[in-house]
N, C-alpha and C positions, 0 to 999 in steps of 0.2 A: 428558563433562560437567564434569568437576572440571578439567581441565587450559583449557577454553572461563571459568570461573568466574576459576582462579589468573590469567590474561590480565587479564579485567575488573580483578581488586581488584589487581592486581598496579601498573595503568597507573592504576585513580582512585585509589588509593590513603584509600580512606574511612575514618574513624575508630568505625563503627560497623555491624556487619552484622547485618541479619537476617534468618531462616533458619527451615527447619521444623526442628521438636525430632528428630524423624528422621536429618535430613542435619549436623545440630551435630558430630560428631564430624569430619568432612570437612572443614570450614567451620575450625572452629577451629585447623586445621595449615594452611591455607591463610593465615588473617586472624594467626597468630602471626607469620608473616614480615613483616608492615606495620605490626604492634603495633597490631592494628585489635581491637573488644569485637566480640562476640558474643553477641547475644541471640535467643530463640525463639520464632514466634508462627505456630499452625497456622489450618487454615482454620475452624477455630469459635469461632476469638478468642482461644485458650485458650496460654500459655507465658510467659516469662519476664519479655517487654515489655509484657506484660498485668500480671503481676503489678506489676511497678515503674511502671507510669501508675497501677495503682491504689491504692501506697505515696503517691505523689510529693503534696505537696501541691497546694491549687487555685489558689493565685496563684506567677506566675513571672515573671521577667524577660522582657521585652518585646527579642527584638534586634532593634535598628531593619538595616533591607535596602533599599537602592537598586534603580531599576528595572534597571540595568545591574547587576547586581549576579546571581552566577551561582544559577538556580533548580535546573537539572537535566544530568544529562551520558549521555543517551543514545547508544547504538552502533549501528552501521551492523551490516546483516544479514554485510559482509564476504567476499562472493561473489568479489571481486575480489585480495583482500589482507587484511590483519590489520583488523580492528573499528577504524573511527574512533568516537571521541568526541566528539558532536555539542554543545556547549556553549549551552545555552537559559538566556536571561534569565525573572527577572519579566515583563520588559516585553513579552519574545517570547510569555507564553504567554497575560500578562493579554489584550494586545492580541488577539491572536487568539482569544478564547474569546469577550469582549464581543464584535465582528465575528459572529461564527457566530450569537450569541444573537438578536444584532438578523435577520440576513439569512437566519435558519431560525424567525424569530417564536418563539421561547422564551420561556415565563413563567412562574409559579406553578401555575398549572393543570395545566403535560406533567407527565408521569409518563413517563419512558423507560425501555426494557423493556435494560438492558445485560448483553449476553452475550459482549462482547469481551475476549481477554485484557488485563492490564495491563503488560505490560511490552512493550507496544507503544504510538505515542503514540496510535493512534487511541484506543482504551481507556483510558488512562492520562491525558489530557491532552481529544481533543475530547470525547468522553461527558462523564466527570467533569467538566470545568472549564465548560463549557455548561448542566451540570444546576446546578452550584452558583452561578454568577453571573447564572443565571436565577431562583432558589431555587425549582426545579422538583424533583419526586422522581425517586427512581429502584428501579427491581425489577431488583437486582444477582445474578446468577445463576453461577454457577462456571465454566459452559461452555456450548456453544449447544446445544439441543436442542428440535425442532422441535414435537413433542408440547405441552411448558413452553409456549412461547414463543406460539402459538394459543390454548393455554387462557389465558396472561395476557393476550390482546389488549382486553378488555374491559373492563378496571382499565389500560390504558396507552391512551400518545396518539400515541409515538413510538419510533421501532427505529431503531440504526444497526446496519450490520453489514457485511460485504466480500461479493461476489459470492456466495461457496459457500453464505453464509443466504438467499439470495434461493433460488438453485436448488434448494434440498433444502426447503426449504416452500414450492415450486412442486411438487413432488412427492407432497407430504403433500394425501390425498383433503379435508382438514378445510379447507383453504385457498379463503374463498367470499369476494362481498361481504358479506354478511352477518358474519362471521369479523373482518373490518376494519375494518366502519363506524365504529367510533368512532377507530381512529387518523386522525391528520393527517397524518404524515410517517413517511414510510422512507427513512431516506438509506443510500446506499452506498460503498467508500470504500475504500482498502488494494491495490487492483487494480483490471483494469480489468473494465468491467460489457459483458457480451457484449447487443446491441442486439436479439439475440432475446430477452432472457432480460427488458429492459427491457419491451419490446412482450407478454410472456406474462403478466408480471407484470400492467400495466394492464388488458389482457384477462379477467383472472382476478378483480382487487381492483376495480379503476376510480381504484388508487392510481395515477398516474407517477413513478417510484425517483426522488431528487435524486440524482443520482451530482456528487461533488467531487474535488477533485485536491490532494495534498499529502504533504509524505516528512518524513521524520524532521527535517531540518537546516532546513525552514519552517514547521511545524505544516502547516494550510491554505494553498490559493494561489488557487484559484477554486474555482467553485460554480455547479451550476445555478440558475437562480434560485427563490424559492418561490413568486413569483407570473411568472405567464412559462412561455415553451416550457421544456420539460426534455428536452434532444435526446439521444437514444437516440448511443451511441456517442462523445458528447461530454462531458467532464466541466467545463464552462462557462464562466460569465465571470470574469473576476479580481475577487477580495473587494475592495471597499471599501479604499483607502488600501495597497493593491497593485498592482505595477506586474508587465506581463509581455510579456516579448516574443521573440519569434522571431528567431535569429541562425544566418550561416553555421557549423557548426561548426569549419572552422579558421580563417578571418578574424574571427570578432565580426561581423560589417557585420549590422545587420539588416534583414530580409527582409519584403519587403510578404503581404498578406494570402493564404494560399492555398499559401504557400511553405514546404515544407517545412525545419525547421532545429533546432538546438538550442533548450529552453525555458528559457530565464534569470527568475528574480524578486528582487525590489527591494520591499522595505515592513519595519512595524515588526515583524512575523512572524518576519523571516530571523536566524538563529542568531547567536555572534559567532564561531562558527569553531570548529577541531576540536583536540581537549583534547591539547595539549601537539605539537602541530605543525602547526609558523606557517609551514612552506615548503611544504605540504596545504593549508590555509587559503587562504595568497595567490595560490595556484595555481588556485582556484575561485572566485575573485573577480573580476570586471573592475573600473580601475580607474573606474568612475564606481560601483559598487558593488553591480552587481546579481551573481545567485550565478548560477553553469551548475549549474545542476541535474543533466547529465546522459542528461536525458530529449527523444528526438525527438518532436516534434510539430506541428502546422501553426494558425493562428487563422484562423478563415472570418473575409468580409465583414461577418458581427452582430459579431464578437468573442471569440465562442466558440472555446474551449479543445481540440484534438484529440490525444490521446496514441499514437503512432506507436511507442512502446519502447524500451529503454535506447538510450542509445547505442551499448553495448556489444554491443548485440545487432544490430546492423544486420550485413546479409551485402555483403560485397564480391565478384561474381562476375563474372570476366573484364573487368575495370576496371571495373562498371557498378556503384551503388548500389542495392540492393533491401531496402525498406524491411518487414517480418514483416507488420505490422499488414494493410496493404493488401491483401495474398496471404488471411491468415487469414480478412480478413472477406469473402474471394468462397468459400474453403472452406469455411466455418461455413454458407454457404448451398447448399451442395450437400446434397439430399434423403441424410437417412443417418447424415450426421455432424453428432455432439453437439459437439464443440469442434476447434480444432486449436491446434498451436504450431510456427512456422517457424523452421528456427534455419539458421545456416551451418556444414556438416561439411567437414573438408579434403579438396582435389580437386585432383589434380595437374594438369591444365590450365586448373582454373577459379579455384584457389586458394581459393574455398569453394564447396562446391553446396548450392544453394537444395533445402532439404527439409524435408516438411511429415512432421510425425509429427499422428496424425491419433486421434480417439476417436468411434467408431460410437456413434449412437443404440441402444439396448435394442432386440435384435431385427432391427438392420439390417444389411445384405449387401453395402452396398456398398463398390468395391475399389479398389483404384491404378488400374486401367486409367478406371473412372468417375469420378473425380475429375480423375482429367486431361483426359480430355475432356469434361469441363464447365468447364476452366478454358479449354480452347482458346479462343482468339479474344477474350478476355476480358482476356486481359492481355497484354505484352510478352513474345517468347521467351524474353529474359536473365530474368525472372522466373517464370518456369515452375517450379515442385519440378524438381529432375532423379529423386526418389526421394518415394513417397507412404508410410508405413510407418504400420501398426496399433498401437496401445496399450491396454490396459484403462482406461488415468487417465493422468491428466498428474501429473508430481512439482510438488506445491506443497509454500511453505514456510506455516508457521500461518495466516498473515494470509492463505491463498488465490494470493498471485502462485505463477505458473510458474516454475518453477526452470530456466531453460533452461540454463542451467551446465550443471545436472546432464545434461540431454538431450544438448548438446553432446560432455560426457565419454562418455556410453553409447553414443552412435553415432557416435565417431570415428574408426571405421574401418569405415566404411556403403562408402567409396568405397578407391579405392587411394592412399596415404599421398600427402601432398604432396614432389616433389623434394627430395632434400637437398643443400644447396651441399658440394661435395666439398672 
């Protein structure tokens, strides 16, 4: 933790940290190498920067800030490499938080029930800055807990949360329409929303989830809409004064409707780039200025938004491209199993074999041999699992996403090592 920390303040280089009064001694041999202050403040209000706001007098200098002018410098989860430094404007977060207020109907009246961490942007940035430029309230809660979150429903109007809140009070017996009636909106968000778990939910509430799409270096990019289809598996249209489009990943050329490709966005959302390296930056930009995101995806003939999975994560087997998403969502419909996740493991003749690590339903029996033959004839042979394997849970990281990294790392050596050039 402390050496993930010395990285962060090593590279912002902030002139001010703060800290729970606990972790101060850690902190402060850290932040002495930057000649950065230290101050304390726990989770009841109560430390050092409490005491000194409430020294400080009530009038203060005003510093005036440009919209271009740097608001915040979030870090990438860093799965791949060292944590980039994601650089957010004013303008990146005003603009997108107005956008959300308008096109999720926000007013004075919501009350949102927030159990998101903050040091992610969903927490940090769409809750917050939605509820405050709506001057809507909010019931700010430490962490999610399903029990809380049912009995607040009836003093609240709207929940955001990432997948794993939908399915774990999908689970809680207390979960009725009656339980809902008075919410408006459940949006979802941080990962993607399994299209059973969409369909359970409405079944259960007579809610349909808004599932949206958006990462750290754009806030939001699209959005189901609030009035309009909310399509199960799809995370929807591009917000207002957002541009998005589907491109070859190694040409740029963009790709018509249908086509699967790299997802690129364009609007005043998108970051100015990553804090303190500009050959990172222009390397994610095209020059007419929309950002690669990264993420494969395809847009139907409405418009709508489909998330197919990093880039990184696409399996290459025996020259052919085999996309996770596509696999997963014929697995997830196999009687039995609760989730899965496809990842590519090294394979000396395939160079990676397509393999589904897989997570039973409570109670269910079913095996490798049943899951393949229910994919038979359903899909292509180069996309077939060559390997089906059982797991208790999938590794996520906080916000809910899969960590296929990590799965990658644990079963690479599921098959026999790839050739080595002699």
């Amino acid at each position: 933790m402390l050496a993930e920390l010395a990285y962060f303040i090593g590279d912002a280089e902030p002139s001010l940290i703060v800290c729970d009064p606990a972790k101060r001694s850690g902190i402060e041999q850290l932040a002495a190498k930057i000649g950065a202050s230290v101050e304390t403040l726990d989770a009841g209000g109560q430390g050092t920067l409490a005491e000194a706001a409430a020294a400080a007098p009530e009038r203060f200098e005003t510093v005036p800030r440009a919209g271009d002018d740097l608001a915040a410098i979030l870090y990438t989860s860093g799965t791949t490499g060292r944590s980039k430094g994601a650089m957010l404007t004013h303008d990146n977060l005003v603009s997108n938080a107005l956008t959300l207020k308008d096109a999720w109907r926000f007013s004075a009246d919501d009350v949102l029930i927030h159990a998101l961490p903050i040091y992610h942007t969903h927490g940090l940035f769409v809750a917050s800055n939605v509820t405050l430029f709506s001057g809507a309230s909010m019931i700010f809660l430490p962490k999610f807990d399903a029990d809380e979150i049912l009995a607040l429903m009836p003093r609240a109007t709207a929940l955001m949360g990432v997948p794993t809140f939908y399915v774990r009070l999908l689970q809680h017996p207390g979960l009725t329409r009656e339980a809902t009636s008075g919410m408006r909106l459940f949006v979802s968000g941080s990962a993607p929303l399994l299209a059973e778990t969409h369909r359970d939910w409405s079944t259960r509430t007579g809610h349909a989830i808004l599932e949206r799409y958006g990462m750290t270096e754009t806030n939001m990019n699209t959005s189901n809409p609030y009035d309009g289809d909310r399509v199960p598996g799809a995370v929807g249209l591009p917000l207002p004064g957002v541009s998005v489009r589907i491109t070859h990943p190694e040409t740029g050329e963009e790709l018509g409707a249908g086509s699967i490709g790299m997802i690129e966005v364009k609007g005043p959302n998108v970051f100015k780039g990553y804090w303190r390296m500009p050959e990172k930056t222009a390397s994610e930009f095209r020059p007419d200025g929309f950002f690669i995101t990264g993420d494969l995806g395809r847009m139907d003939e409405r418009g709508y938004v489909h998330i197919l999975g990093r880039g990184k994560d696409l399996v290459i087997t025996g020259g052919f491209n085999v996309y996770p998403k596509e696999i997963e969502d014929e697995i997830d419909a196999v009687p039995g199993v609760f989730e899965s996740a496809v990842i590519g493991v090294p394979h000396k003749d395939l160079g990676e074999g397509v393999t589904a690590i897989v997570v039973r339903t409570k109670g269910a029996t079913v095996d490798e041999k049943a899951v393949l033959a229910a994919l038979d004839g359903r899909l292509a042979k180069f996309k077939l699992p060559k390997r089906v394997v059982f797991v208790e849970e999938l590794p996520r990281n906080t916000m809910g996403k899969v960590q296929k990294n990590v799965l990658r790392e644990q079963f690479a050596d599921l098959y026999d090592p790839p050739a080595r050039a002699s």
